[in-house]
C-alpha positions in Angstrom: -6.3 15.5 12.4 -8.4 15.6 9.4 -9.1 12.1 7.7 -6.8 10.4 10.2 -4.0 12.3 8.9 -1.3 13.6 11.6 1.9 14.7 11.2 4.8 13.3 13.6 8.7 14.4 13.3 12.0 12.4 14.4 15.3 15.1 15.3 18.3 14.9 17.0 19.8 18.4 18.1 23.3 19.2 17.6 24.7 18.9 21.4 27.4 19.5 23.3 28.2 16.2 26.2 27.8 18.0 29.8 26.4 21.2 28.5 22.7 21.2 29.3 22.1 24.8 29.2 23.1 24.6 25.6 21.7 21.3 24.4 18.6 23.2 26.1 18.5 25.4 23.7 19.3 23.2 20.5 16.4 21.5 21.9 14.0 24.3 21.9 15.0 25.0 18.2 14.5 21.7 17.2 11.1 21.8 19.1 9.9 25.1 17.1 11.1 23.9 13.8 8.8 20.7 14.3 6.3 23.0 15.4 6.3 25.2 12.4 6.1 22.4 10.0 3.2 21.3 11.4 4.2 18.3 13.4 2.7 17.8 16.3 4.5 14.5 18.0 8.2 14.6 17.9 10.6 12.1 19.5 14.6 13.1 20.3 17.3 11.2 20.9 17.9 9.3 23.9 19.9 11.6 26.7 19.7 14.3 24.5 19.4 16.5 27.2 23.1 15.8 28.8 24.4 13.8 25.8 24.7 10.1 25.9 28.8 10.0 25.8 29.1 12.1 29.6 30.7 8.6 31.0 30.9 8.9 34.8 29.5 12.4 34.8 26.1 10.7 35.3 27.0 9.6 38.5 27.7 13.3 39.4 24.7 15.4 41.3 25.8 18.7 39.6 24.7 16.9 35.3 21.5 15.4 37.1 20.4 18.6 38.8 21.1 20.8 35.6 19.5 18.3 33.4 16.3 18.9 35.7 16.8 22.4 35.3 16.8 23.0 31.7 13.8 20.7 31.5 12.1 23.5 32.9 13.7 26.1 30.5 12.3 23.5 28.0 9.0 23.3 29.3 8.4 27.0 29.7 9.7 27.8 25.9 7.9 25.4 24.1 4.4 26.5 26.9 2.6 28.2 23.8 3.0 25.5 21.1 0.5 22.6 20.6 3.0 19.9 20.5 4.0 16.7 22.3 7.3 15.9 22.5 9.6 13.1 24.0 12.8 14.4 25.5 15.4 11.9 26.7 17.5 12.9 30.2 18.8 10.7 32.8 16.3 10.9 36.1 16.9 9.6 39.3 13.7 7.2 39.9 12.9 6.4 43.4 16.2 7.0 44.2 17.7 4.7 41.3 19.4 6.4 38.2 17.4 5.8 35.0 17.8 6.3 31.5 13.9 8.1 30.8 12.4 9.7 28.2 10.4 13.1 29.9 6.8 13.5 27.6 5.6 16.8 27.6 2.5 18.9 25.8 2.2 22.5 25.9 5.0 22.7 28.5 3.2 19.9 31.3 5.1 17.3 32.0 2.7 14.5 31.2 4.9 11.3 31.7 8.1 9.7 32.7 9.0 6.3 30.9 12.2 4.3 32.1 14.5 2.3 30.0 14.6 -1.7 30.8 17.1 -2.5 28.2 20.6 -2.0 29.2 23.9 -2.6 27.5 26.2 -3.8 30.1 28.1 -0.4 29.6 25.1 1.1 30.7 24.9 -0.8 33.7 27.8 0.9 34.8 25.7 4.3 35.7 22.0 3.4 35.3 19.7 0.9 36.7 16.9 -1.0 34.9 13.6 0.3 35.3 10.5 0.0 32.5 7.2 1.9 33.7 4.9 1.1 30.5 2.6 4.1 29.0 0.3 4.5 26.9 -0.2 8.1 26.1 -3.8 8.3 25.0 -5.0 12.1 23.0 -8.7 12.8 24.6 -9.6 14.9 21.4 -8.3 12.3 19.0 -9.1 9.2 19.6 -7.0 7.0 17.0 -3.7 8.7 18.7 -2.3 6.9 20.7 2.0 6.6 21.2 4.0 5.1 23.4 7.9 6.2 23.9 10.7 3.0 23.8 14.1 4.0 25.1 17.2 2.1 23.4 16.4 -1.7 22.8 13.1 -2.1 24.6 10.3 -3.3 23.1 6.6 -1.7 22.4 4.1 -3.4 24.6 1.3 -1.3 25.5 0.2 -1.8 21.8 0.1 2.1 21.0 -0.7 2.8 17.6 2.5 5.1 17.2 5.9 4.0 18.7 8.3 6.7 19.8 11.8 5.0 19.4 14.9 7.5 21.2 17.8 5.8 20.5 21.8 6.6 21.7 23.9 3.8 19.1 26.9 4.2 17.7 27.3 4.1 13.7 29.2 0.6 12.2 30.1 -0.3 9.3 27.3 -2.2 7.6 24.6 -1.6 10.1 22.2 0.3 8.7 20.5 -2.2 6.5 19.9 -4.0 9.3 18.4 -0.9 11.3 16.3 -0.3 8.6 15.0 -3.7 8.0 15.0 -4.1 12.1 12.3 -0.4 12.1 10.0 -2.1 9.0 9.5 -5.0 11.0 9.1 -3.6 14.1 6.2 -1.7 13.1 4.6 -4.2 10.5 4.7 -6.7 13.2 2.8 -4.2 15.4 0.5 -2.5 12.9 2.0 0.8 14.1 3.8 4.0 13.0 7.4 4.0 14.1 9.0 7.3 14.4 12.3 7.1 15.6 15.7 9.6 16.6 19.4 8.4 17.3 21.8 10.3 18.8 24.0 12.3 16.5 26.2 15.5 15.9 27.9 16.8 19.0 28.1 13.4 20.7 31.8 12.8 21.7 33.7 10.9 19.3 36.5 9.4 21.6 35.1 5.7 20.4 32.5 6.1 18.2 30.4 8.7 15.6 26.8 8.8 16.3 24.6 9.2 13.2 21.9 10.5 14.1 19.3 8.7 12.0 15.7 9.3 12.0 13.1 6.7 11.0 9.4 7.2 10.6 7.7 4.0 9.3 4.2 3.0 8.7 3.2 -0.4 8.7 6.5 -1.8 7.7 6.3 0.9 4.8 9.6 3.9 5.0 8.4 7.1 5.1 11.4 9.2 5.9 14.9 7.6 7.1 18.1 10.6 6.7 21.1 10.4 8.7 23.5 13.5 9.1 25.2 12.0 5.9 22.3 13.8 4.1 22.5 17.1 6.0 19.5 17.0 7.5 18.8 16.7 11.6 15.0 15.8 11.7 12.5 14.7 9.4 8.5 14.5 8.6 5.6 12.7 7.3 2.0 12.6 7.3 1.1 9.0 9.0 -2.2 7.7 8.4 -3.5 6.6 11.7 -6.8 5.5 10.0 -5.0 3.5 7.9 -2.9 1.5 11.0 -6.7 1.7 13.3 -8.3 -0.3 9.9 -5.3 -2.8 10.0 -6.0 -3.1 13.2 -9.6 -4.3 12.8 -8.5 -6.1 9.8 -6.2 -8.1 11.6 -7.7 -8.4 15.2 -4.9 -6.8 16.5 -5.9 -5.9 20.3 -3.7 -3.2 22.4 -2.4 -4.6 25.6 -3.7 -3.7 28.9 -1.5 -0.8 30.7 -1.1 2.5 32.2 -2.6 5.2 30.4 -2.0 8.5 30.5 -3.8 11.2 28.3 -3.1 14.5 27.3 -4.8 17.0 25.0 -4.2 18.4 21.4 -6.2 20.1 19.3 -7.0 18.6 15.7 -5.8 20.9 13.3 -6.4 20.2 9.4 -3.1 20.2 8.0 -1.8 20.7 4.4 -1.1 17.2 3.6 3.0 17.0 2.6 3.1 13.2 1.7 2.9 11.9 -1.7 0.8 8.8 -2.6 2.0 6.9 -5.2 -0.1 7.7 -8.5 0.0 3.6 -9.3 -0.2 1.9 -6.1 -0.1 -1.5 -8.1 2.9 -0.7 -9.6 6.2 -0.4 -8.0 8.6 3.1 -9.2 11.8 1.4 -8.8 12.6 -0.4 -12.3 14.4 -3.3 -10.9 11.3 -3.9 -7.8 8.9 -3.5 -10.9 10.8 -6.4 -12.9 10.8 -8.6 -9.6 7.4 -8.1 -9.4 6.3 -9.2 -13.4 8.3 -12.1 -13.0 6.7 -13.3 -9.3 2.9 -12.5 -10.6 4.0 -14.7 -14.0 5.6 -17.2 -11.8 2.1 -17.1 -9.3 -0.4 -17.3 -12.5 1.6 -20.2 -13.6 2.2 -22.5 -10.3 -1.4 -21.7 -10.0 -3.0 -22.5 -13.2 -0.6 -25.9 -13.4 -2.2 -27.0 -10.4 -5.9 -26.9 -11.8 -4.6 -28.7 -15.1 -3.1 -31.3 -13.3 -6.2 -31.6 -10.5 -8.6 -32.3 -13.6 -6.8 -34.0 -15.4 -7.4 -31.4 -18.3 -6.0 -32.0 -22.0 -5.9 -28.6 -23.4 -6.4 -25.0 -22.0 -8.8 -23.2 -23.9 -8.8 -19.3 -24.3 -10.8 -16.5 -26.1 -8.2 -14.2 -27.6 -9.0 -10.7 -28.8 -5.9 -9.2 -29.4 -6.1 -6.8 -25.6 -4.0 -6.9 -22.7 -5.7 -9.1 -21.0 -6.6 -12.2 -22.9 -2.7 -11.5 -24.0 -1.4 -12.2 -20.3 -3.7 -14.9 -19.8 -2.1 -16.8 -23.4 1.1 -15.9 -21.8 0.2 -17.3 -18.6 -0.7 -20.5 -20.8 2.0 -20.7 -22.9 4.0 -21.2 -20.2 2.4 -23.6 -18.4 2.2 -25.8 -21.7 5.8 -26.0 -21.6 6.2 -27.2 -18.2 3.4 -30.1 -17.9 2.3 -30.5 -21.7 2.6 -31.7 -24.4 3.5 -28.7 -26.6 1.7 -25.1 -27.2 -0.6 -26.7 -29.7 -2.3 -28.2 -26.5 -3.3 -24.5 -26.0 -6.1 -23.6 -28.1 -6.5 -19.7 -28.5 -10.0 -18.9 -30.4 -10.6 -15.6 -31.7 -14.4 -14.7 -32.6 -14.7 -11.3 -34.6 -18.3 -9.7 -34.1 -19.5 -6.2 -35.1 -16.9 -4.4 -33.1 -13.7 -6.0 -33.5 -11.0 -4.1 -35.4 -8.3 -4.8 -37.7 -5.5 -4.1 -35.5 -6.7 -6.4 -32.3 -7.9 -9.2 -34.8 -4.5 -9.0 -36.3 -2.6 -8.6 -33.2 -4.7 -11.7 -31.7 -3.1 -13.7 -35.0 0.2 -12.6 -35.2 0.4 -13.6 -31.3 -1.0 -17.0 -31.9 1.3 -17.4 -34.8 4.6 -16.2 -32.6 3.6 -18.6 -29.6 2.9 -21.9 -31.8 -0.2 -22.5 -30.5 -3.3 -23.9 -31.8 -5.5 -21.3 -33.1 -9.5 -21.7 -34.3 -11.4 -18.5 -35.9 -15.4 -18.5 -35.4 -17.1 -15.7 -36.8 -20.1 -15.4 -33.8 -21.6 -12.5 -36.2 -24.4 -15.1 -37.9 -24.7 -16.7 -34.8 -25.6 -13.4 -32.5 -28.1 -12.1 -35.5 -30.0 -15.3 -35.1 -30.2 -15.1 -31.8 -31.5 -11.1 -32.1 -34.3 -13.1 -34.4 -35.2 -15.9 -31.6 -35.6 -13.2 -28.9 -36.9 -10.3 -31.4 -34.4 -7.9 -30.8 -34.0 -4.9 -33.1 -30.4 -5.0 -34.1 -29.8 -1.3 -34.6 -31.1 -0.7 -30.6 -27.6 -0.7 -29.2 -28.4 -1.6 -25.8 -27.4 -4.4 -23.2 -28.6 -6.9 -24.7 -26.9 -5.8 -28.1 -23.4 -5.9 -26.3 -23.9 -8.9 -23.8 -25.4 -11.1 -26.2 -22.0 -10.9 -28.0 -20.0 -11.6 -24.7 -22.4 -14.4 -24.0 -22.1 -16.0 -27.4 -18.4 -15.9 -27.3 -18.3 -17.6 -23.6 -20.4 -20.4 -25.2 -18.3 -21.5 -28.0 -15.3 -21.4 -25.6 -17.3 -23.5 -23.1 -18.0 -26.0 -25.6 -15.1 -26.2 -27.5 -13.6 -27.0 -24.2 -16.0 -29.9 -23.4 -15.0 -31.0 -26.8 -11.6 -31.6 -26.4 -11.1 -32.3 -22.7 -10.0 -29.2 -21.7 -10.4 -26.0 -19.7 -11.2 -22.2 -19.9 -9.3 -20.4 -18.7 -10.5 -16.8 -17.8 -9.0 -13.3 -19.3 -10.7 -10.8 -16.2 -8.7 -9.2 -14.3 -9.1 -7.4 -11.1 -9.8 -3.8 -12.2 -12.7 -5.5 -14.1 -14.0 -7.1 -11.4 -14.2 -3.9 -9.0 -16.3 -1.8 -11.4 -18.4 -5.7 -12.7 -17.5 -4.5 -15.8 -17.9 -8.3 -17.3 -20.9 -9.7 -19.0 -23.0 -11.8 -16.3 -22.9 -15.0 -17.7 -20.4 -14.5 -20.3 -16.8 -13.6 -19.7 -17.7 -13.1 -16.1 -17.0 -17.2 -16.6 -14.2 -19.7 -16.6 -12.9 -22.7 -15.2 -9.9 -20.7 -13.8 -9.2 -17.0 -13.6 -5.7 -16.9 -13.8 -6.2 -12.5 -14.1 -8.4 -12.0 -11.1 -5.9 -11.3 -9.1 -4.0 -8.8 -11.1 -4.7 -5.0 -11.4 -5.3 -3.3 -15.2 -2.5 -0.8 -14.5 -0.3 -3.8 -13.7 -1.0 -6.1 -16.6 0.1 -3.2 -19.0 3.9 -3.7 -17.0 3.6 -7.2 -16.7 3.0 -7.7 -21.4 5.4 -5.0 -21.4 7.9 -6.8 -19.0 7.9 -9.8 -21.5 8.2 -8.4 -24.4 11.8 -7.0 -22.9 12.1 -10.2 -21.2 11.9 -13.4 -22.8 10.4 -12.6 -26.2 12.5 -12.8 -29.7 11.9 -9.4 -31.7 8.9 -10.5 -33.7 6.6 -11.2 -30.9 8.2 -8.1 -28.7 6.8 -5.9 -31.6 3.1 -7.6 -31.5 3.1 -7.1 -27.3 4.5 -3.9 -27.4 1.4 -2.8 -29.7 -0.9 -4.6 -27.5 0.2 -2.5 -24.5 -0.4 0.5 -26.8 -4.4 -0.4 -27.9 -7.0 1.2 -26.6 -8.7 -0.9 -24.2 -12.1 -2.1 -25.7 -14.1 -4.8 -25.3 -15.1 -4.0 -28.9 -19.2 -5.0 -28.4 -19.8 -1.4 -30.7 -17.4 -0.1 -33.1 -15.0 2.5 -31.6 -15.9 1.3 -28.5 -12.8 2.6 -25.7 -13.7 1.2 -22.1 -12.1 4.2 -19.9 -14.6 6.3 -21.9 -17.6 4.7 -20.5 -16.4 3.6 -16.5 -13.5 6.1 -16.5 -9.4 6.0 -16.5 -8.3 2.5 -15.2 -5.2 4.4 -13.4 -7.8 6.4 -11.2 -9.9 3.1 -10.5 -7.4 1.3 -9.5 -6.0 3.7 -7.0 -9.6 4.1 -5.5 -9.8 0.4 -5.5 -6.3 -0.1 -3.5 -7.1 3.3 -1.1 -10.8 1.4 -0.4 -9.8 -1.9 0.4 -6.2 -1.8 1.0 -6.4 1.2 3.4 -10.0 1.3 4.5 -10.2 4.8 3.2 -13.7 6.8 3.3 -14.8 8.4 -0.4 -13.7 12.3 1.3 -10.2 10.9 2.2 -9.9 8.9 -1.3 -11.2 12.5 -3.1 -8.7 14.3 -1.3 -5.3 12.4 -2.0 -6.3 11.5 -5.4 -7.0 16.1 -6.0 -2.9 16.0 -4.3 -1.7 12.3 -6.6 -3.3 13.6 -9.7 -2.6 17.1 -9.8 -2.4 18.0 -13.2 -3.8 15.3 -14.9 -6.7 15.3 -13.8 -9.4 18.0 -12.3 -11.0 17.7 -9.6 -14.4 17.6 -11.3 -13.2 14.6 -13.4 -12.1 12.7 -10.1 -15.2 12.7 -8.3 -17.1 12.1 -11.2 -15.2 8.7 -11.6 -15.1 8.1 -8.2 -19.0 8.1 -7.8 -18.9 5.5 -10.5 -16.3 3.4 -8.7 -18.0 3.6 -5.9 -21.8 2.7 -7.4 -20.4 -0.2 -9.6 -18.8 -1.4 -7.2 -21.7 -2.1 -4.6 -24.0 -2.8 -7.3 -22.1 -5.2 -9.4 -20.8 -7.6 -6.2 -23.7 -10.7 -7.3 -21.3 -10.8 -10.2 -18.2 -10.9 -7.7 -20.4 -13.5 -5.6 -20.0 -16.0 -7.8 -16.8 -15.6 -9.6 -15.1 -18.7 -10.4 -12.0 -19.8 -8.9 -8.7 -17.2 -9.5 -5.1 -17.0 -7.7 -4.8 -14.7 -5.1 -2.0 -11.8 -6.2 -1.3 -9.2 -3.8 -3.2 -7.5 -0.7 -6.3 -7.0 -2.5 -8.4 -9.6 -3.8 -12.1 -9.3 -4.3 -12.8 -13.0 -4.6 -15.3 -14.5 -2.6 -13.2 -15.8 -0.1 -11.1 -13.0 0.2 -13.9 -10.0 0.1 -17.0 -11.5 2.4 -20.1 -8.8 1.3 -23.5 -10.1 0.2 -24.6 -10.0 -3.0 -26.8 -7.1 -2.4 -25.0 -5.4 -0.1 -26.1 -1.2 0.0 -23.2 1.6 -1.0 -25.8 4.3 0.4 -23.5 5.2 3.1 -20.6 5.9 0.5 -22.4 7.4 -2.2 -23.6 9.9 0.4 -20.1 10.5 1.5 -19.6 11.3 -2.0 -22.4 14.0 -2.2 -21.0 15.5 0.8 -18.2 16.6 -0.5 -17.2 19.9 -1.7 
């Protein structure tokens, strides 16, 4: 298990009710199929063994002793392969009939678990019995799995739930199935790998679908029923991922029986795919739910620290960029709900030696389209003067050259503000605030950051989102062209940001994997070499991924004291939200980093 990385399987074998000798064997395949494919925990169905639809043949000594048998016919095929597995069988239990689910690895029987949860059918043969297990690996320390049998519930706390299951398919239950498995294991911070009953199972009342779940923290990873041909499924679950959760959340495993076998870590070929925007949902229709909730958040929030202050106007620094764009947007609407009009939002735009044509236009045409208030001040005289008072030679293209700009630019919105009773509202967004790229001092500061919340690789959707959304054609056309821009902070002419910190799509997936997962530098190298196959080499991603990592333990004093913004989504690097001193130390990444190969 390299990286916390292990893969776990769900099947159901294609049985025959009262034939154990040649469910045995089904069993056995389904066994060395997982096996092959590199799982090694796999769950089966509940009574798999006999079938779950023998009726009064449980009662009978001849099913019970030949389910016992076969176990061992099971045990002694699957001897050779490093592989636990959960088998279900009915078991007579201090001389009680139970439903159980037989845990084996490497052919050892290593623990009996009794189901607790009966239907009042199942009352009929079995008796009610729950022994609770943890199954602790001694090489692997973060695996840990308990096995739940029908509708019991998981209470040792495990960090993988084994879920054998023998339910007959309705009509309109699987959403509920589904929604029933993502709960289950985002309540317990756990991966949920689950098999029902399927093929083979009588049909006299009822088809059996066989369904397999694996979830990770209330997150689908594979869920196929025999409607999709397939009888067991995979998936990579990242049990450093749930154990960080866990810490994250003070989640404590309950005390109770624990039982531990052995299985040695292998480093598998990693099969699951990450998602190459995290931020950014795939489906079109989650996507557009999304844009519309963060606009809905930035607004409700923003309103609230109008009305708090009492404030006038909302003033804004507009450059004609994605971000300063959303945060006018953001604006805009908030002027219509609890102002006056859109003149009471005052955009200013301050051209200095970088700006171009096409974001100065862009920043006007905007304005012009939105009906709001719109002031021009030239900061060029303003910064040269200042490069007189602190004798700085103008063509030396340094810090100071850039940050004077930002600087000068955060004071005329400050002021303009304090002029007409009003606010600044700030355009960084989240991205920004991982790498510090923001001038300390200058557009680091606002009144309220209604972007701080909000990914880069988001706010492209989110512009683009409202220009198919609510805007007529002329404005569509001048947001559409925004998304398309370069981004810049324009300090130098041709400045292009992602050519100095690196691509904003590979910073805000280390970002999420970092603080959204808890995932070390090695573990982030190596799904981003799988995510951005193709794109980009591996040379380029740990280049930018050292940078990620330095800027972003050397720039938190900037993070420290950001100024108030609305919390978004999971990750949030706002004071509150991200507790690290000011000068905390990255050593310990930025050697991971140089360890890798």
């Amino acid at each position: 298990m390299k990286d916390g990385f292990v893969k776990v399987g769900a099947a159901f074998p294609e049985i025959r009710p009262g034939d154990c000798a040649y469910n045995a064997e089904r069993i056995i395949e389904r066994i060395k199929s997982a096996y092959e494919e590199g799982v090694r925990l796999l769950v089966l169905p509940e009574l798999c063994v006999t079938g779950s639809t023998c009726g009064d043949l449980f009662l009978h000594s001849a099913l019970l002793n030949s389910a016992q048998a076969v176990l061992a016919r099971i045990a002694e095929a699957t001897a050779e392969l490093d592989i636990i597995y959960a088998v279900g069988v009915p078991m007579l239990i201090d001389s009680k009939l139970c439903s159980c689910a037989a845990v084996y690895a490497k052919g050892e029987l290593v623990g009996t678990v009794t189901k607790e949860a009966l239907t009042q059918r199942e009352s009929r043969w079995f008796s009610p019995e729950r022994r609770v297990i943890m199954f602790a690996c001694a090489d692997i320390p973060d695996l840990t799995f308990e096995v739940c049998i029908g509708g019991d519930k998981p209470r040792t706390g495990a960090n993988i739930v084994l879920q054998m299951k023998a339910e007959p398919e309705t009509v309109g239950r699987e959403g509920y199935v589904r929604a029933a498995a993502s709960v289950l294991s985002y309540e317990n911070h756990c991966v949920l790998a689950s098999a029902n009953a399927g093929q083979g199972e009588s049909t006299s009342e009822a088809v059996y679908s066989g369904r397999v779940m694996i979830y990770e923290n209330g997150k689908e990873l594979a869920d196929y029923t025999w409607s999709g041909g397939r009888v067991d499924h995979t998936a990579d679950v990242d049990l450093g991922f749930i154990a960080y959760e866990r810490r994250r959340n003070g989640f404590v495993p309950a005390p109770s029986e624990t039982v531990e076998f052995t299985l040695a870590p292998a480093d598998m070929k990693l099969t699951r795919r990450f998602s190459r925007l995290p931020f950014v949902p795939a489906d079109a229709d989650v996507l557009a739910d999304r844009c519309d909730k963060v606009l809905m958040m930035q607004q409700c929030a923003l309103e609230k620290r109008v009305k708090h202050t009492g404030s006038k106007k909302l003033v804004i620094g507009v450059s004609g960029g994605l971000d300063s764009t959303l945060a006018l947007l953001v604006c805009y609407r908030v002027s219509a709900s609890c102002m006056e009009s859109s003149k009471d939002v005052i955009a200013v735009t301050m051209p200095c030696f970088g700006t171009t044509s096409r974001t100065k236009n862009n920043a006007l045409k905007l304005c012009e389209q939105l009906g709001v208030t719109l002031k021009t001040v030239d900061i060029s005289e303003s910064v040269k003067l200042h490069f007189r008072d602190i004798g700085h030679d103008p063509e030396q293209r340094n810090a100071a050259f850039e940050n004077a700009q930002a600087r000068e630019r955060t004071q005329v919105l400050m002021d303009i503000a304090n002029d007409v009773n009003g606010i600044v509202v700030g355009t960084g967004d989240l991205s920004e605030l991982a790498l510090g790229w923001a001038t300390y001092g200058g557009d680091q500061m606002s009144m309220y950051g209604v972007n701080a919340g909000v990914p880069k690789t988001l706010i492209q959707r989110i512009v683009a989102y409202y220009a198919d959304t609510f805007a007529e054609p002329e404005l569509a056309a001048v947001l559409r062209d925004i998304v398309d821009t370069p981004i810049s902070p324009e300090l130098i002419p041709g400045q292009k940001t992602e050519d100095s910190v690196g691509p904003y799509e590979l910073h805000d997936f280390f970002l999420y994997h970092m603080i959204r997962r808890g995932s070390s530098p090695a573990k982030i190298y190596r799904i981003a070499k799988d995510t951005f196959a193709g794109i980009y080499d591996s040379e380029t991603i740990l280049k930018w991924l050292k940078t990620f990592c330095r800027r972003f333990f050397s720039q938190q004093f900037k993070r420290s004291c950001s100024p108030d913004g609305v919390r978004i989504g999971s990750v949030s690097l706002a004071p509150g939200d991200l507790d690290l001193p000011s000068d905390i130390c990255g050593k310990l990444w930025l050697d991971g980093i140089g360890e890798i190969i």
